[in-house]
C-alpha positions as CSV (number, residue, x, y, z in Angstrom):
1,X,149.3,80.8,204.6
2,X,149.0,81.8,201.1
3,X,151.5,79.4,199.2
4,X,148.9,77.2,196.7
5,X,149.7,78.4,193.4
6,X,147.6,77.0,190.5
7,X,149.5,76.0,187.1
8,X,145.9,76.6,185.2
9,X,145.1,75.6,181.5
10,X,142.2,74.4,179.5
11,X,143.8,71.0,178.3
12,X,146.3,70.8,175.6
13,X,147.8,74.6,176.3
14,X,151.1,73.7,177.5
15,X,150.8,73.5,180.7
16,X,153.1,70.2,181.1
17,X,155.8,72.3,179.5
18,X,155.8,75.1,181.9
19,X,155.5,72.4,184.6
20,X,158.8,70.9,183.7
21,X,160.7,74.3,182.7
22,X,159.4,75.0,186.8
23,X,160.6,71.7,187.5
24,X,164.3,72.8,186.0
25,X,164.7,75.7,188.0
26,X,163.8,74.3,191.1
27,X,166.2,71.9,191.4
28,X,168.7,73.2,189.4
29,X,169.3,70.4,187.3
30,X,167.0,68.8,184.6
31,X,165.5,65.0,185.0
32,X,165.7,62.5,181.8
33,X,162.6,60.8,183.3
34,X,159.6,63.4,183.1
35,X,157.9,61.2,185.6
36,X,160.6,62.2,188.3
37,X,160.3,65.9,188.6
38,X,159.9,68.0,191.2
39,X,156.5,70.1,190.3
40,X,154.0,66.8,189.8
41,X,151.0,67.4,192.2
42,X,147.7,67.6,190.6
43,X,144.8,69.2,191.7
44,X,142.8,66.2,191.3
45,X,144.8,63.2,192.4
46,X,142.6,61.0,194.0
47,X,144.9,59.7,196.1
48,X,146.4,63.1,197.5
49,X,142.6,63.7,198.0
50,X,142.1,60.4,199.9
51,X,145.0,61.0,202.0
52,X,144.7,64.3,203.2
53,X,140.8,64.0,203.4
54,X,141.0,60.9,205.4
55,X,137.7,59.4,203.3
56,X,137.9,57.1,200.5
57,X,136.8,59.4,197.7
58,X,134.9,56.3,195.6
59,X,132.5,56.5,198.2
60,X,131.6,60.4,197.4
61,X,129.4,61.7,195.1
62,X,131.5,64.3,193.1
63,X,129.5,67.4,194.9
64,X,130.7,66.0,197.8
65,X,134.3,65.9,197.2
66,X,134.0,69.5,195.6
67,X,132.9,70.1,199.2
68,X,135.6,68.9,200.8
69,X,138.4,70.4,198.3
70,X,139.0,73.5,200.0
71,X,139.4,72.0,203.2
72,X,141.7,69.5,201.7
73,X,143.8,72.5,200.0
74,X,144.2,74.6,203.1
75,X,145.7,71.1,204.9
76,X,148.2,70.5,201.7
77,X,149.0,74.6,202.4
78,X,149.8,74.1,206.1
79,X,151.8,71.2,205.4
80,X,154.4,73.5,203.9
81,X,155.3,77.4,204.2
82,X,157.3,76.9,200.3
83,X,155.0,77.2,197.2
84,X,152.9,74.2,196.6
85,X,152.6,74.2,193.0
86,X,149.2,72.4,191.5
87,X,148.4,71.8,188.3
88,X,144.6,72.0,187.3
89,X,142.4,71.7,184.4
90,X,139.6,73.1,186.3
91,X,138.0,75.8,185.8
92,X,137.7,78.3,188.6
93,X,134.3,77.7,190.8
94,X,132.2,77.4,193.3
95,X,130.9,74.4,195.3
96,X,127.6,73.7,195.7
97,X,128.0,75.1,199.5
98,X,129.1,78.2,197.7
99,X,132.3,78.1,198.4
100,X,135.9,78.3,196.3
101,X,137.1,75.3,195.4
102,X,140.1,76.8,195.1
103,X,140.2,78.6,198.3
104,X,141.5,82.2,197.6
105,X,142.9,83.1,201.2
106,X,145.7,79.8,200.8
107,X,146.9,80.8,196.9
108,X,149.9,82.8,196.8
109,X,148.3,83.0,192.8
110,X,147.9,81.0,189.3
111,X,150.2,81.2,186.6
112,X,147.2,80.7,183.7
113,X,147.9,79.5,181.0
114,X,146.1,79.9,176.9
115,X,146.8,79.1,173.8
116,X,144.9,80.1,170.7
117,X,141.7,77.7,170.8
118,X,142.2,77.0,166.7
119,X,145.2,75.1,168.0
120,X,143.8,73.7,171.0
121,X,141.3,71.9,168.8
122,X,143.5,70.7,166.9
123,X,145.8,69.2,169.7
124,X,142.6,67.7,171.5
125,X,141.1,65.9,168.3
126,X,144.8,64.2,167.9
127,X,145.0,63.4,171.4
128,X,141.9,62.4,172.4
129,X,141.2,60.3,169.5
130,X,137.9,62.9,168.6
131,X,136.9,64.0,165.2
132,X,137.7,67.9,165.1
133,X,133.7,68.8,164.9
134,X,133.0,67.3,168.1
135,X,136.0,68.7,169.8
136,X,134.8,72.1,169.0
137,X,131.5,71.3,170.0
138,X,132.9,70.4,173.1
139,X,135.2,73.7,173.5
140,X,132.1,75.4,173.7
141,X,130.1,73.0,176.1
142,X,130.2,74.8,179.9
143,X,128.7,71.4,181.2
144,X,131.8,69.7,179.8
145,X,133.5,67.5,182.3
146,X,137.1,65.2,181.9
147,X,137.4,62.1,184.5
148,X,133.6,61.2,184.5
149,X,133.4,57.9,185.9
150,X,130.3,56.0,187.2
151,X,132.3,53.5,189.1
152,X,135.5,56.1,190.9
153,X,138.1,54.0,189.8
154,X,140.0,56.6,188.0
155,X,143.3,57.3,189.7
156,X,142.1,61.4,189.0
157,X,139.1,62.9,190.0
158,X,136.5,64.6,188.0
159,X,137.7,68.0,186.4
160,X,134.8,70.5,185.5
161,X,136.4,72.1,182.4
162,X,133.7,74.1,180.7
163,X,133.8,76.0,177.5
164,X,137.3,77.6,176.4
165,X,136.2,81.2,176.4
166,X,134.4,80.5,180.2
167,X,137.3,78.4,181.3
168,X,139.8,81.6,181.2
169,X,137.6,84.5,182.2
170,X,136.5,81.7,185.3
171,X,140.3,82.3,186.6
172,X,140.9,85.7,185.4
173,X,137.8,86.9,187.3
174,X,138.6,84.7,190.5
175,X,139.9,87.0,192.9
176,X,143.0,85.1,193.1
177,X,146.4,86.7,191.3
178,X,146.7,85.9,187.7
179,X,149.5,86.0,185.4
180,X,148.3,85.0,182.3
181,X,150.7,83.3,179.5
182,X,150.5,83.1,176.2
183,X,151.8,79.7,175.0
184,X,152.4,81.0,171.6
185,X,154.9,83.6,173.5
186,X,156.6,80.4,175.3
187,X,157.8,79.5,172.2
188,X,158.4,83.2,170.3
189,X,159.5,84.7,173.2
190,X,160.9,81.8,175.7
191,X,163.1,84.2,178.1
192,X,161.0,86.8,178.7
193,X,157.9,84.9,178.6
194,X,159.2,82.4,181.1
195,X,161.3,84.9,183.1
196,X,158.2,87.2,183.6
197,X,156.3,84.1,185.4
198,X,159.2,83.4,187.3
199,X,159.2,87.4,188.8
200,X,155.6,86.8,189.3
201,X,156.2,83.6,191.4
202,X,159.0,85.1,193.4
203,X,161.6,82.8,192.5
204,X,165.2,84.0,192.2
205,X,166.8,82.8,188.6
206,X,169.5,84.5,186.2
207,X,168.7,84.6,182.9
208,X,171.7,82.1,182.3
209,X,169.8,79.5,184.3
210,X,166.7,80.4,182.7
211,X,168.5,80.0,179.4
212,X,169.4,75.9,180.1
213,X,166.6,75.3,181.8
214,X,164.4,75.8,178.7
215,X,167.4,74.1,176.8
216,X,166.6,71.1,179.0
217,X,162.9,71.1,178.2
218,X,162.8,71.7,174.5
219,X,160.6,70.0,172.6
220,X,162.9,67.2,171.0
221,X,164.5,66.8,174.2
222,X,161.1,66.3,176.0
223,X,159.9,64.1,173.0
224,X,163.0,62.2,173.0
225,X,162.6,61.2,177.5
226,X,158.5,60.1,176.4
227,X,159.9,57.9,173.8
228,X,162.4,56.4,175.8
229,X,161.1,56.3,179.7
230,X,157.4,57.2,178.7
231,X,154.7,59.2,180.3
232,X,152.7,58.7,183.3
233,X,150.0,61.2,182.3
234,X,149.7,60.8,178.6
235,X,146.6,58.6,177.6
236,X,146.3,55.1,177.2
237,X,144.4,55.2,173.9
238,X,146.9,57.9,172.8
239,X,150.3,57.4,171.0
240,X,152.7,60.1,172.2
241,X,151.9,62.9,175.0
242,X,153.9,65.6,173.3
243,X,153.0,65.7,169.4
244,X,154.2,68.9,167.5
245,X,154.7,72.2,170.0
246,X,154.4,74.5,167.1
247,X,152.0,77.2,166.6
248,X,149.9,77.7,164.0
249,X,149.2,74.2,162.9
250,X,145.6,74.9,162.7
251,X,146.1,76.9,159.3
252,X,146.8,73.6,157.4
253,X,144.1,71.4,159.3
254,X,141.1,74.0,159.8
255,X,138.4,74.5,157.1
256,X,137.1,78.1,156.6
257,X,133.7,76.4,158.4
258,X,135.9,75.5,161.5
259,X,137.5,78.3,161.7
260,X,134.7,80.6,161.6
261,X,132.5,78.4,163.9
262,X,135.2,78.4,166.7
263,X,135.7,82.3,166.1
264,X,132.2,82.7,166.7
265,X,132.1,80.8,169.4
266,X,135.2,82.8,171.7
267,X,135.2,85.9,169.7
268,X,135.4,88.3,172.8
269,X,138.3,86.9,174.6
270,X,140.0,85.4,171.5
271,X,140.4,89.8,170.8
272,X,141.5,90.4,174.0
273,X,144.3,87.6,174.2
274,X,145.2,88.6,170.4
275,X,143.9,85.5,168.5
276,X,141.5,87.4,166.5
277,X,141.9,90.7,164.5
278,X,138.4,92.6,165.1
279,X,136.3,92.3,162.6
280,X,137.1,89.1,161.3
């Protein structure tokens, strides 16, 4: 049955945010602790892996767990004919058996998820404690990997991330639906934007529900549950999950160098997605 849909971002690109607007509508009530809400599965959770794979996934070489994804994905679909919503930082690809890790004939679709990479680095160099150079460096790396761990005792499996530019066109070329948001839209245009994704989804809403839903996940009010219940996904080594959720921040932090060097880097789909004015 086709009800896996992917909640797909490169990090930092506000997917947490549409996660717990989703979270909002689907149980028709908002939740003060962001660690009890209703859309929390994660692609690569270990232990949902374990479980459903029936293997302890330390044992297993990371091919060998990419193996065994899709299989694990079409038992988390049959467990369930409602949406199964998973949020990923993955990039969209195949196994070294050649198949989909993210098997195509289970996803109902992806809601994907971009945000204008000048942004992004900034947001990643603040959270992951990274000087800005490196991070871009990074955002263009298609080996680059989060969760590498020699010993498997992170409680999330290895995420194959890639560059920024590679990391969208990987989903929008997948074969699976897309509908891509913009998360400078989420927060210019936070009805429509978010209504559209709920039409795409097939979920029933009003735009009077849609309305307090995102008045129940505004920033402050999201900052203000981290600070007082905290976050089960944030970083350890990091001092707050949710930081600014502004746009644009990247015009006061960038140098020229930066800016240029990243636009180099992404100049083809930062056009498309309206980042970039041609020619720049």
């Amino acid at each position: 049955m086709k009800n896996l849909v992917w909640l797909a971002s490169y990090p930092r690109s506000g997917n947490t945010w549409f996660r717990l607007f989703l979270s909002s509508i689907l149980s028709g009530n908002s939740r003060k602790d962001l660690n009890q809400i209703e859309v929390d599965l994660l692609s690569n959770s270990r232990r949902m892996f374990d479980e459903l794979a029936g293997i302890t996934s330390s044992e297993l070489a990371n091919d060998e767990i990419n193996n065994l994804k899709p299989a694990v994905f079409q038992l988390l679909s049959c467990e369930s004919t409602d949406h199964q919503y998973l949020k990923t930082h993955d990039r969209f690809f195949l196994n070294s058996a050649g198949y989909p890790v993210f098997p195509q004939e289970y996803s109902f679709g992806c809601v994907y998820i971009i945000r204008n990479p000048l942004d992004v680095a900034v947001s990643n160099a603040h959270y992951f404690s990274k000087p800005v150079d490196e991070v871009i460096a990074i955002m263009n790396n298609r080996g680059y990997a989060l969760n590498v761990s020699i010993d498997c005792l992170y409680p999330l499996l290895e995420e194959w991330i890639g560059d920024w530019s590679g990391h969208a066109t990987s989903w929008l070329n997948s074969g699976v639906r897309v509908h891509v948001i913009r998360y400078e839209d989420m927060i210019s245009f936070p009805v429509e934007t978010f209504s559209k994704a709920l039409k795409f989804l097939k979920i029933k809403f009003t735009e009077e529900r849609v309305s307090i839903a995102l008045s129940e996940t505004s920033f402050e009010t999201i900052k203000k549950s981290e600070e007082q219940f905290g976050f089960k996904e944030k970083l350890q080594s990091c001092n707050s999950f949710f930081r600014q959720g502004k746009a644009g921040g990247w015009k006061t932090f960038l140098t020229e160098l930066q800016i240029r060097k990243i636009a180099g880097d992404h100049r083809e789909v930062m056009e498309r997605f309206g980042y970039l004015e041609p020619g720049f």
